[in-house]
N, CA, C and O atoms as a Tinker XYZ file with bonds, in Angstrom:
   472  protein
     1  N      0.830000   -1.207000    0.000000    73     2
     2  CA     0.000000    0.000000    0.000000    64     1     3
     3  C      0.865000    1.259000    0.000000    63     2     4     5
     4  O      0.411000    2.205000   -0.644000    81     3
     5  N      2.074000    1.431000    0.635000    73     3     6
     6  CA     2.813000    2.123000    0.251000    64     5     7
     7  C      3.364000    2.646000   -0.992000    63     6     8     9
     8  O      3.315000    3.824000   -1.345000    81     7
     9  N      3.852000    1.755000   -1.577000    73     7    10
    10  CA     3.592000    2.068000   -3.490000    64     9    11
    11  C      2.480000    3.331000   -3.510000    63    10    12    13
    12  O      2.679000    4.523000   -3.742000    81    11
    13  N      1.205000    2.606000   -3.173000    73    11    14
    14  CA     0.074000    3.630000   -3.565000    64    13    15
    15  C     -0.155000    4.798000   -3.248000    63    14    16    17
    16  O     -0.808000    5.637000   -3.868000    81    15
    17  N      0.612000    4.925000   -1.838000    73    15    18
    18  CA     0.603000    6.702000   -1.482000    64    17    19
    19  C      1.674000    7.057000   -1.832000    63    18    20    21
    20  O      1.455000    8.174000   -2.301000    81    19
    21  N      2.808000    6.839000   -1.934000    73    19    22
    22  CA     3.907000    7.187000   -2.852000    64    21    23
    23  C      4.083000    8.053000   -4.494000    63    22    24    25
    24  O      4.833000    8.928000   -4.926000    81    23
    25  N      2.834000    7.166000   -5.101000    73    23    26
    26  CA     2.883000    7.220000   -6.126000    64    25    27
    27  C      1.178000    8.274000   -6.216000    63    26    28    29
    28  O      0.904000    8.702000   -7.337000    81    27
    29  N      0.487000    8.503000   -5.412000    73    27    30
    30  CA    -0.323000    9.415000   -5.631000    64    29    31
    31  C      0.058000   10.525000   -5.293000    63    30    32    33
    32  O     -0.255000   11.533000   -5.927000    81    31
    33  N      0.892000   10.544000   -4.105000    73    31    34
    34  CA     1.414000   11.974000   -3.898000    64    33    35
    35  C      2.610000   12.672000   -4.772000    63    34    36    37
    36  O      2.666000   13.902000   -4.810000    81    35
    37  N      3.480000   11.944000   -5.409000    73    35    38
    38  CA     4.191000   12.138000   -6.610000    64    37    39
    39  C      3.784000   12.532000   -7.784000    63    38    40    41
    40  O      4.513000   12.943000   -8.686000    81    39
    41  N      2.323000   12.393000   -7.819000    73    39    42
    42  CA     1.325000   12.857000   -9.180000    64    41    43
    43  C      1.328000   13.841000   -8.921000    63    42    44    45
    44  O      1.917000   14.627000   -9.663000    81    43
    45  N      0.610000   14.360000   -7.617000    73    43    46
    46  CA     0.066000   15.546000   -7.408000    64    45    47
    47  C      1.772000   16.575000   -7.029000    63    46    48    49
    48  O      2.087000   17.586000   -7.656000    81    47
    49  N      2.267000   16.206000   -6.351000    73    47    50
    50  CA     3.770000   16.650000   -6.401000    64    49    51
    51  C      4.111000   17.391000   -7.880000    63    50    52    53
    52  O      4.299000   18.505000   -8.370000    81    51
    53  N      4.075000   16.467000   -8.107000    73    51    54
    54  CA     4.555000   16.846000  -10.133000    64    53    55
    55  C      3.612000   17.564000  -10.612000    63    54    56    57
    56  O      3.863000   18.555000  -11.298000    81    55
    57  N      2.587000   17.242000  -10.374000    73    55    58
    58  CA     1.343000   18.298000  -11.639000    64    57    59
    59  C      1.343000   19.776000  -10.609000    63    58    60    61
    60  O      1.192000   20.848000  -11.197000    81    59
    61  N      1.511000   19.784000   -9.117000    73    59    62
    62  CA     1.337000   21.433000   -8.349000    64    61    63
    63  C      2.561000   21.632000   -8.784000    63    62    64    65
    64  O      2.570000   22.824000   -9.091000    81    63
    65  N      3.928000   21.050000   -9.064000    73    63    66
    66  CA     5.384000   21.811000   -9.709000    64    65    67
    67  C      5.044000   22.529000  -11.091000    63    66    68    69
    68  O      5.076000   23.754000  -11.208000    81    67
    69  N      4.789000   21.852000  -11.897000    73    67    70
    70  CA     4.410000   21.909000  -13.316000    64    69    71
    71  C      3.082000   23.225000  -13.252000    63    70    72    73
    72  O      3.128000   24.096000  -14.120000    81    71
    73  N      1.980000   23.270000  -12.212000    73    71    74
    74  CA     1.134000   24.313000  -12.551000    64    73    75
    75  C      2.144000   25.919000  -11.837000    63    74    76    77
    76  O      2.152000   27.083000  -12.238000    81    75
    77  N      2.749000   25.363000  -10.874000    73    75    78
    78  CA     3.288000   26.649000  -10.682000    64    77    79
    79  C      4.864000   27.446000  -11.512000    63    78    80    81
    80  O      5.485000   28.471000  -11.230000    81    79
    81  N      5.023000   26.600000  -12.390000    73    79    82
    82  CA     5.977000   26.991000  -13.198000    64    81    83
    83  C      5.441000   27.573000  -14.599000    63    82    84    85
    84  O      6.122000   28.257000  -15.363000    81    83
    85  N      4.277000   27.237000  -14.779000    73    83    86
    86  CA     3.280000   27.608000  -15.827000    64    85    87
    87  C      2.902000   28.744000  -15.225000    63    86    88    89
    88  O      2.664000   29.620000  -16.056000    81    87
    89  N      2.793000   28.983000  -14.432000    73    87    90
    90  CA     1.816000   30.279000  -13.498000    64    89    91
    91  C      3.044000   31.264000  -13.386000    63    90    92    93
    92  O      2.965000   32.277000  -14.082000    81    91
    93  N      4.276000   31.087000  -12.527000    73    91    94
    94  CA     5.260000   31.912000  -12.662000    64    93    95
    95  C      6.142000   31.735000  -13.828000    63    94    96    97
    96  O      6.466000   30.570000  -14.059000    81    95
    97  N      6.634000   32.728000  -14.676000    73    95    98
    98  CA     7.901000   32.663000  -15.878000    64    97    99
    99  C      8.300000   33.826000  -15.702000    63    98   100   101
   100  O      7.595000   34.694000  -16.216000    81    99
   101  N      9.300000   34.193000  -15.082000    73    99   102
   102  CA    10.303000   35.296000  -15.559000    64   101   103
   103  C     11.934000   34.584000  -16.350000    63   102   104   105
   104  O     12.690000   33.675000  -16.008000    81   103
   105  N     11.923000   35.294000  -17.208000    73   103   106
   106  CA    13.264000   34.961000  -17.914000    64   105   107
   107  C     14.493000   34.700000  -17.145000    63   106   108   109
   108  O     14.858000   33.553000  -16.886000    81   107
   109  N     15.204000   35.874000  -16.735000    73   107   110
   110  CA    16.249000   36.217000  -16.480000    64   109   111
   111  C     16.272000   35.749000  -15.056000    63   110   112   113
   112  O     17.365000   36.170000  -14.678000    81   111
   113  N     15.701000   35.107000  -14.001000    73   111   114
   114  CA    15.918000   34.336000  -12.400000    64   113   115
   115  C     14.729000   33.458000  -12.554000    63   114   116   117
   116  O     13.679000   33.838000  -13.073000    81   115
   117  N     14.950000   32.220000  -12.062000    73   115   118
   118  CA    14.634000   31.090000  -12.301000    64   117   119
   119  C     13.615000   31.007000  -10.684000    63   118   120   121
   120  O     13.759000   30.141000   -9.821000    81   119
   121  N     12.625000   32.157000  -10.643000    73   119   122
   122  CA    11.494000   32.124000   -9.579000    64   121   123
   123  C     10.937000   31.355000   -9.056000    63   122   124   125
   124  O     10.815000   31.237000   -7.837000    81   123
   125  N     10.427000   30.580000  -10.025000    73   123   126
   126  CA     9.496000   29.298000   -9.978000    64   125   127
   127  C      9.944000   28.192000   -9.164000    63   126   128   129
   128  O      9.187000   27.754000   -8.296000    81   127
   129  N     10.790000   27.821000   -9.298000    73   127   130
   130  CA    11.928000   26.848000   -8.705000    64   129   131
   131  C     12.658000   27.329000   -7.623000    63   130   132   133
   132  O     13.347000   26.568000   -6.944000    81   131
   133  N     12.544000   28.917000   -7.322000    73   131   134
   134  CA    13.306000   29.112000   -5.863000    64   133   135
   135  C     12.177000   29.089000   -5.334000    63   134   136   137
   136  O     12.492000   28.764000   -4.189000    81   135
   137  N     10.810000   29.224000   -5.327000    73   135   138
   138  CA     9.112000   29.154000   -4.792000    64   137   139
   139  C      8.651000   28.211000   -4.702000    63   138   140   141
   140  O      7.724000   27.957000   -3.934000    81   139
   141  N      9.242000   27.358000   -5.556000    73   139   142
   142  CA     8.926000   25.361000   -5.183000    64   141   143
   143  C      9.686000   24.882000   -3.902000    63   142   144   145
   144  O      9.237000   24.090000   -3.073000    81   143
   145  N     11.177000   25.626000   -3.869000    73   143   146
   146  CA    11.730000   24.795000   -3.191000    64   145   147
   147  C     11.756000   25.173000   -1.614000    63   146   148   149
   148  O     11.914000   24.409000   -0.661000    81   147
   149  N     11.549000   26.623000   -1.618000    73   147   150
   150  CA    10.639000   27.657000   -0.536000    64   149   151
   151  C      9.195000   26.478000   -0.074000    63   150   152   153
   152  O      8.900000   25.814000    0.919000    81   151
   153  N      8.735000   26.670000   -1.132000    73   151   154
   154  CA     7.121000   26.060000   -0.461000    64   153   155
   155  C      7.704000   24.291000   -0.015000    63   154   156   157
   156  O      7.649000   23.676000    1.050000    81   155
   157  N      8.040000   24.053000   -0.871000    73   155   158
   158  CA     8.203000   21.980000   -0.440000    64   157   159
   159  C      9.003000   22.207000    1.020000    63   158   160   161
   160  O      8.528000   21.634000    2.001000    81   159
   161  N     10.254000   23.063000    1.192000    73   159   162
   162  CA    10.792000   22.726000    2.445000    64   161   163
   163  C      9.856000   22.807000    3.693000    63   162   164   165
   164  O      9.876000   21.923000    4.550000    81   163
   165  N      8.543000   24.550000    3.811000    73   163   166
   166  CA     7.895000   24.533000    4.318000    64   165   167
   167  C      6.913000   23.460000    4.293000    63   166   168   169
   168  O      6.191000   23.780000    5.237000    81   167
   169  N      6.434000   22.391000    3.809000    73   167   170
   170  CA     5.526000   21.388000    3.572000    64   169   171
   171  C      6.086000   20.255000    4.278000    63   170   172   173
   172  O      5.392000   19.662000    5.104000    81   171
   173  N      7.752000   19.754000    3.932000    73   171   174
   174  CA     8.208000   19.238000    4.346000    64   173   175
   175  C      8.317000   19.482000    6.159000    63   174   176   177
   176  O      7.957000   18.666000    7.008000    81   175
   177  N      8.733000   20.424000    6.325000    73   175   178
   178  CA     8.818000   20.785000    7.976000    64   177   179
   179  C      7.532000   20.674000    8.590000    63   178   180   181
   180  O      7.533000   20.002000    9.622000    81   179
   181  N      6.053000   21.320000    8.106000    73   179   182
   182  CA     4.823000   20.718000    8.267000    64   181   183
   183  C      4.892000   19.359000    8.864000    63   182   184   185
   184  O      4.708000   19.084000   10.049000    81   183
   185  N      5.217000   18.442000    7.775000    73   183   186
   186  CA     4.812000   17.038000    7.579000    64   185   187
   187  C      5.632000   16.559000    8.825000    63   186   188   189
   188  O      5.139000   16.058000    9.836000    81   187
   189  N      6.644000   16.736000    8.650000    73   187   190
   190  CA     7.376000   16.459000    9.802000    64   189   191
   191  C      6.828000   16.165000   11.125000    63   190   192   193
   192  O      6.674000   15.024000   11.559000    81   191
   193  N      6.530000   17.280000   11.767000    73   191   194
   194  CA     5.877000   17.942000   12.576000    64   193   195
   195  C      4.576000   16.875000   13.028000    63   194   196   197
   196  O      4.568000   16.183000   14.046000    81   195
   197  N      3.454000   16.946000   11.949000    73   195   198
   198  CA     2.721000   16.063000   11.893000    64   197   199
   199  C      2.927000   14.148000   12.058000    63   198   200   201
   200  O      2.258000   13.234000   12.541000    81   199
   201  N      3.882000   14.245000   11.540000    73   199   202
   202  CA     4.807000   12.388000   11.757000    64   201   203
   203  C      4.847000   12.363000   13.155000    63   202   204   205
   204  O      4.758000   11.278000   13.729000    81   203
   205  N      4.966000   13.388000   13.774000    73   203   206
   206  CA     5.125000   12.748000   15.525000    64   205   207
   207  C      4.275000   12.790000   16.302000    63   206   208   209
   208  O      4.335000   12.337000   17.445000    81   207
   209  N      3.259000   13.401000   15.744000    73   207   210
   210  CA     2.211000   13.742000   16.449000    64   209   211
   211  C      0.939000   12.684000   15.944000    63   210   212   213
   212  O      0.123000   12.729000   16.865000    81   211
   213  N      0.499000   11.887000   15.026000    73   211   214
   214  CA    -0.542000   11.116000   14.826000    64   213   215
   215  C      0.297000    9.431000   13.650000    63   214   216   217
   216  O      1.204000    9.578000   12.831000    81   215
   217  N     -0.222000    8.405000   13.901000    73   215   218
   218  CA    -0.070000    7.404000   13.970000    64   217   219
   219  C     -0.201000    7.450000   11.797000    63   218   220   221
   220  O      0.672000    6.991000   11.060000    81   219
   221  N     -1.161000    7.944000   11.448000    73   219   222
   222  CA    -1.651000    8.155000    9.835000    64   221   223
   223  C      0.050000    9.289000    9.465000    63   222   224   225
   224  O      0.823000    8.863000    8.607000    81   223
   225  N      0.253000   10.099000    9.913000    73   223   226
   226  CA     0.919000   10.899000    9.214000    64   225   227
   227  C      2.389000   10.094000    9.991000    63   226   228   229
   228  O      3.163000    9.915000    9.050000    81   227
   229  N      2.766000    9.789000   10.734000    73   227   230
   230  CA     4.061000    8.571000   10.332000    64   229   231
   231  C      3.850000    7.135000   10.006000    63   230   232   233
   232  O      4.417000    6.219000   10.603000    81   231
   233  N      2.964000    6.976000    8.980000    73   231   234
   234  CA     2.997000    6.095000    8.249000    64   233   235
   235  C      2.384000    6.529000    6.497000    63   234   236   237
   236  O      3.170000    6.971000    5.658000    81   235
   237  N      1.112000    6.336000    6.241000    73   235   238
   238  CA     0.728000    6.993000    5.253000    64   237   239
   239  C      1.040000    8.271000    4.673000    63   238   240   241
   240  O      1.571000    8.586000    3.608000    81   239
   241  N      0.577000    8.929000    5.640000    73   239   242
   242  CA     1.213000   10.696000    5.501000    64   241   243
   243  C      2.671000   10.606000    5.198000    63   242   244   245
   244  O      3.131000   11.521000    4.515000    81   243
   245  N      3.324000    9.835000    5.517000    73   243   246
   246  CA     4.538000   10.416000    5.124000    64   245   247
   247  C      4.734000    9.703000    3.751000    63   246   248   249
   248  O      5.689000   10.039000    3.051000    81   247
   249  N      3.957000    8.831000    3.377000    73   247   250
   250  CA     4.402000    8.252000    2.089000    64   249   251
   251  C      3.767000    8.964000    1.299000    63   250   252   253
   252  O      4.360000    9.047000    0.224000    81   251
   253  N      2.736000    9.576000    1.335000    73   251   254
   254  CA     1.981000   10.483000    0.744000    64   253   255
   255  C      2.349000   11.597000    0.691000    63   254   256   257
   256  O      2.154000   12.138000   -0.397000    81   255
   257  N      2.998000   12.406000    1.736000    73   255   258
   258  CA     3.005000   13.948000    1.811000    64   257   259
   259  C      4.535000   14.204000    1.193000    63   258   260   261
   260  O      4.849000   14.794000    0.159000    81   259
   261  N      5.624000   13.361000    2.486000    73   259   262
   262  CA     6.599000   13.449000    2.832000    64   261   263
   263  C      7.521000   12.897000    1.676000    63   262   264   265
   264  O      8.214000   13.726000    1.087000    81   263
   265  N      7.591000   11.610000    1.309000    73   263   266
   266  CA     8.255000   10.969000   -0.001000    64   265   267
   267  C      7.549000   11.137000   -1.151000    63   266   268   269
   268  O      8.157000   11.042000   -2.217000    81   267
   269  N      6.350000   11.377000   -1.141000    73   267   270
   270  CA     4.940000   11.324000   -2.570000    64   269   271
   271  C      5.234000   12.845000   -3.017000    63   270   272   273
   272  O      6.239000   13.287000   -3.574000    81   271
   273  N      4.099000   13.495000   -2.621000    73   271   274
   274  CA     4.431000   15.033000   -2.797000    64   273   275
   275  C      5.456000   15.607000   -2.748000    63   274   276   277
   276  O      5.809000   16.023000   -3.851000    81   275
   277  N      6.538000   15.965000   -1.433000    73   275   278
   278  CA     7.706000   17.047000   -1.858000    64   277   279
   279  C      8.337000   16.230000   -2.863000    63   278   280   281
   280  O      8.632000   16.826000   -3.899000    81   279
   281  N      8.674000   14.727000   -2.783000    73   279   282
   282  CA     9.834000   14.147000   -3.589000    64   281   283
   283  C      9.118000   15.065000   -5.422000    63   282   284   285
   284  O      9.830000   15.746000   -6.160000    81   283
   285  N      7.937000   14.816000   -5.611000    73   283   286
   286  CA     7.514000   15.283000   -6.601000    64   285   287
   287  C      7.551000   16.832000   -6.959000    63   286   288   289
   288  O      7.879000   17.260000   -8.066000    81   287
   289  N      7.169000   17.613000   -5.875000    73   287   290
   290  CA     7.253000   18.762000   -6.002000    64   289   291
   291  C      8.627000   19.428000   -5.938000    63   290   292   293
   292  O      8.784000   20.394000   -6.685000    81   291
   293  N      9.608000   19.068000   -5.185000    73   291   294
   294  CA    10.689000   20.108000   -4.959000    64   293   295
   295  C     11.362000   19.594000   -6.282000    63   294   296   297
   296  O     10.963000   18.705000   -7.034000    81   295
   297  N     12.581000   20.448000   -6.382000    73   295   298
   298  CA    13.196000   20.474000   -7.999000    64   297   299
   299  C     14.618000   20.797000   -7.662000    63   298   300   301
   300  O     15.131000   21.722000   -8.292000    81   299
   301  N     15.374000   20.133000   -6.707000    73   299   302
   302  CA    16.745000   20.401000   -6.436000    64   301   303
   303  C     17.675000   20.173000   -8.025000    63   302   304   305
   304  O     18.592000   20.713000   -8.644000    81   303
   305  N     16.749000   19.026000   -8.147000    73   303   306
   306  CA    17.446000   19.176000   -9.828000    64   305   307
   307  C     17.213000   20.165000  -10.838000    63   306   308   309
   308  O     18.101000   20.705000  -11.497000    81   307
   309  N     16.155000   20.350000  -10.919000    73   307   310
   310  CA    15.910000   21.697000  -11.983000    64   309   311
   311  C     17.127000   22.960000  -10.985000    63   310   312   313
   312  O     17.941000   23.466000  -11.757000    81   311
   313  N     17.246000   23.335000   -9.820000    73   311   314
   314  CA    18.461000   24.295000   -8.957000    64   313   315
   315  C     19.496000   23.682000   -9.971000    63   314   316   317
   316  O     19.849000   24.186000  -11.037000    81   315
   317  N     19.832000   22.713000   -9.523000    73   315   318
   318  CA    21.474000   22.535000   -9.892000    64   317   319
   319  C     21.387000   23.024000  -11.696000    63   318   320   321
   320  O     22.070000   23.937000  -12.159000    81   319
   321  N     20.642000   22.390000  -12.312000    73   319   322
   322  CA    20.777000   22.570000  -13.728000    64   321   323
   323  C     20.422000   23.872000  -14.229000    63   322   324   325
   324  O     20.624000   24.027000  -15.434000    81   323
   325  N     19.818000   25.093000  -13.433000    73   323   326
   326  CA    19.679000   26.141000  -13.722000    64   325   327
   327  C     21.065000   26.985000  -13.300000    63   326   328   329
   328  O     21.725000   27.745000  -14.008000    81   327
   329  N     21.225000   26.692000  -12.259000    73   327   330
   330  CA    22.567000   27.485000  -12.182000    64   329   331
   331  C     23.806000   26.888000  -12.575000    63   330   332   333
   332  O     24.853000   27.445000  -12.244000    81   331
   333  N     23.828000   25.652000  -13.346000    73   331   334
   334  CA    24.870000   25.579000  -14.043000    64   333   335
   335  C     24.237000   26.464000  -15.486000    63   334   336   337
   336  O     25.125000   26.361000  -16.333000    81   335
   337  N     23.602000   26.903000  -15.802000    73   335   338
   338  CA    23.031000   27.843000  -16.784000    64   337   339
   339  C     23.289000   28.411000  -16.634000    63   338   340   341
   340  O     24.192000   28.806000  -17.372000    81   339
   341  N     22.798000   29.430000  -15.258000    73   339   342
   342  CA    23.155000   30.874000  -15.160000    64   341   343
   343  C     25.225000   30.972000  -15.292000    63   342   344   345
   344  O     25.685000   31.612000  -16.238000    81   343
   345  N     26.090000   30.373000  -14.400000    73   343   346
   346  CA    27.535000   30.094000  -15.036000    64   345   347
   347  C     27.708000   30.071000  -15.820000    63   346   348   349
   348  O     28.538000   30.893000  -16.210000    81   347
   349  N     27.164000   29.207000  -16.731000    73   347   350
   350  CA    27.911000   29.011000  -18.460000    64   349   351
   351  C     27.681000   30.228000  -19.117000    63   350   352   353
   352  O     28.302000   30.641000  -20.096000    81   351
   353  N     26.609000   30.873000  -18.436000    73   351   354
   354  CA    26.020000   32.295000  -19.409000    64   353   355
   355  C     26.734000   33.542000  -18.956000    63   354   356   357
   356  O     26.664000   34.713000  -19.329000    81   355
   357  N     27.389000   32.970000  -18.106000    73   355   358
   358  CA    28.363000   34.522000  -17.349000    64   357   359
   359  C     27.602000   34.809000  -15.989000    63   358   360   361
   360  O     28.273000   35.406000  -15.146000    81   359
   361  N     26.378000   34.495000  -15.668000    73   359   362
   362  CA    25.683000   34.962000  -14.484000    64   361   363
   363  C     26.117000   34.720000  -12.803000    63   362   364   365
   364  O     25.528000   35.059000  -11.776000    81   363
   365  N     27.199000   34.101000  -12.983000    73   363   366
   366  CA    28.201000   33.621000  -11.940000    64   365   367
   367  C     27.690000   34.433000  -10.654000    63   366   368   369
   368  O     27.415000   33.661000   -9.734000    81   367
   369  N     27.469000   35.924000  -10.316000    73   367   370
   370  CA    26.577000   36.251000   -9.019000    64   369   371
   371  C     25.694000   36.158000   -8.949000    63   370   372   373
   372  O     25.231000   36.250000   -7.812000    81   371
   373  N     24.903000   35.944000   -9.915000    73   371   374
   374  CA    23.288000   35.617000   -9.619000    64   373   375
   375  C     22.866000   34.102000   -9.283000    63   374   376   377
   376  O     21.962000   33.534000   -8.670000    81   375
   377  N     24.001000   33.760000  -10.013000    73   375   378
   378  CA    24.187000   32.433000   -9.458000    64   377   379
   379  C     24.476000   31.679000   -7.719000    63   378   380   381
   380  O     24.004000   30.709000   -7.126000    81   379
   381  N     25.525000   32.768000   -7.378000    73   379   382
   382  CA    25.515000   32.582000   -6.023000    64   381   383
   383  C     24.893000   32.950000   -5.222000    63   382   384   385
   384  O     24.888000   32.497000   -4.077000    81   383
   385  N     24.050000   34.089000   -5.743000    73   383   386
   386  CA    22.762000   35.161000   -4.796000    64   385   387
   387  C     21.309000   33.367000   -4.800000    63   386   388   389
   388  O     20.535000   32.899000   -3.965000    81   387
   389  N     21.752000   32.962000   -6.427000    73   387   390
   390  CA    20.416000   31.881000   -6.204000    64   389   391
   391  C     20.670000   30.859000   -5.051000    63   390   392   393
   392  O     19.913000   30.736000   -4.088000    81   391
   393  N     21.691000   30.217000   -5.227000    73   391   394
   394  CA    22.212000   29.398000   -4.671000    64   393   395
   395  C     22.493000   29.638000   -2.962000    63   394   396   397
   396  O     22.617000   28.663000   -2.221000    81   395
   397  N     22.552000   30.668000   -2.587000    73   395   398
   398  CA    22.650000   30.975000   -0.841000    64   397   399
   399  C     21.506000   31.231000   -0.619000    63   398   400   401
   400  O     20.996000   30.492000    0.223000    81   399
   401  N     20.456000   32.492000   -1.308000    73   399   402
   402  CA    19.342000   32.658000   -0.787000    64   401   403
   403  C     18.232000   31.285000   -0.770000    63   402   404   405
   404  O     17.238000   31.385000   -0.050000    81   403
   405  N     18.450000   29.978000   -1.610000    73   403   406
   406  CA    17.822000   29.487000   -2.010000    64   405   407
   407  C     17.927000   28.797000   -0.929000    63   406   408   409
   408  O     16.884000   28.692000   -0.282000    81   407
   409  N     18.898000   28.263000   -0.500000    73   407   410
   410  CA    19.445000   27.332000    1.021000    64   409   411
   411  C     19.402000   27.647000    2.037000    63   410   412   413
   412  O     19.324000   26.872000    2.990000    81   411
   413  N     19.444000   29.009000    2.113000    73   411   414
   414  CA    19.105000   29.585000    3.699000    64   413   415
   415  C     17.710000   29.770000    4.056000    63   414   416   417
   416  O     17.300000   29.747000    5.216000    81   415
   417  N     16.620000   30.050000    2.491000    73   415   418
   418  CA    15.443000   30.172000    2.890000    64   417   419
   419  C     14.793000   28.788000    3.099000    63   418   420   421
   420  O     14.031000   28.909000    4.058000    81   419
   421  N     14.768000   27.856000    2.749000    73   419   422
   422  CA    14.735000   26.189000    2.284000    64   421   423
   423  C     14.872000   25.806000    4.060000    63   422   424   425
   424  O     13.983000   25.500000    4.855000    81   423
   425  N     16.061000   25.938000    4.223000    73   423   426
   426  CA    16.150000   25.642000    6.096000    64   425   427
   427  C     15.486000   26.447000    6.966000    63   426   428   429
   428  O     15.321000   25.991000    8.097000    81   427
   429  N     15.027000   27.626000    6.701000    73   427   430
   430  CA    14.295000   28.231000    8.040000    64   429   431
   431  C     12.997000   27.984000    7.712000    63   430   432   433
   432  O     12.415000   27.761000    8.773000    81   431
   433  N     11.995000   27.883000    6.505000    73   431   434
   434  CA    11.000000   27.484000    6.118000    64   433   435
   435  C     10.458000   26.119000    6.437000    63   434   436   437
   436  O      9.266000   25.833000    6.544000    81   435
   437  N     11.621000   25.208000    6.594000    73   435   438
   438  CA    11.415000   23.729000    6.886000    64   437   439
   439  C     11.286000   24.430000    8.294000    63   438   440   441
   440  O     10.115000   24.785000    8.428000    81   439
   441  N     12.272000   24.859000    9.712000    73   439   442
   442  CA    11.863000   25.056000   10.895000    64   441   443
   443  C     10.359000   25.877000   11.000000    63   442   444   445
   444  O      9.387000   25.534000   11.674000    81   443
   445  N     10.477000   26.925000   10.219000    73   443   446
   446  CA     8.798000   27.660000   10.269000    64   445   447
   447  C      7.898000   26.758000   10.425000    63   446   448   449
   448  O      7.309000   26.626000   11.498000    81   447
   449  N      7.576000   25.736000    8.992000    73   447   450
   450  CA     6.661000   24.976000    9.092000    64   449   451
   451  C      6.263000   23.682000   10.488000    63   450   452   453
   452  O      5.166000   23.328000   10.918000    81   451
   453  N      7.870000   23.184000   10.943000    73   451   454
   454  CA     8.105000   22.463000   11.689000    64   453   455
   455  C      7.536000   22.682000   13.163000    63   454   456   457
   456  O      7.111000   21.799000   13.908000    81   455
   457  N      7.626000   24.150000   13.444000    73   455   458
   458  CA     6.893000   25.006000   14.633000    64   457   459
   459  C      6.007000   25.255000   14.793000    63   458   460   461
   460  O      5.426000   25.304000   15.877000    81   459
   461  N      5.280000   25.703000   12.864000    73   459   462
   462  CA     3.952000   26.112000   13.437000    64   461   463
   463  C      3.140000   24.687000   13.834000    63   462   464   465
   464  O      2.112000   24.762000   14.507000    81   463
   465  N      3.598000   23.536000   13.433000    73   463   466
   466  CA     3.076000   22.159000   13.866000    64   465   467
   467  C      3.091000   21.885000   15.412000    63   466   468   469
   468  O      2.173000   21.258000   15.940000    81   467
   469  N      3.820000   22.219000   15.898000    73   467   470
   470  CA     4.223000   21.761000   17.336000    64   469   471
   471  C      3.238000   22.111000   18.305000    63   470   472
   472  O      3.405000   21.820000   19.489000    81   471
């Protein structure tokens, strides 16, 4: 049964990545994907949160929320492959502005979410 929440929350993971990259496009900073990975860490720290507190969300819930959804939604890969873009293109500080702001917000968003659970 695991398979099955795994693989439903990975749908929906993938199709809320995919609508919000359709919804945000700016050219020149890769938004969409610093706002995925903003929102999944906060979701992730949520879920978390929730795993210790009820018997469904450390088991199902987490195959659903936790491995299903963020695994689907966050896009560490689309990060890495964008800012090896922004480098090859010369963007080398925007690159590092993506790359720090993207990691520092990612960890306090996971604690945000993690707290407001508690």
């Amino acid at each position: 049964m695991s398979y099955f929440w795994i693989a439903l929350g990975g749908a929906l993971g993938a199709i809320s990545r995919y609508g919000i990259q359709q919804w945000i496009t700016v050219k020149n900073y890769p938004w969409s994907t610093f706002l995925i990975n903003i929102l999944g860490s906060f979701i992730i720290g949520l879920l978390a949160a929730k795993a210790e507190q009820s018997d469904f969300w450390a088991r199902e819930g987490k195959w659903l929320g936790m491995v299903g959804f963020c695994g689907g939604f966050t896009t560490f890969s689309s990060f890495a492959l964008e800012n090896m873009q922004l480098i090859r293109n010369g963007n080398v500080y925007l690159a590092l502005v993506y790359i720090l702001t993207s990691s520092a917000l990612c960890i306090i968003f996971a604690f945000l979410g993690w707290y407001l659970c508690k």
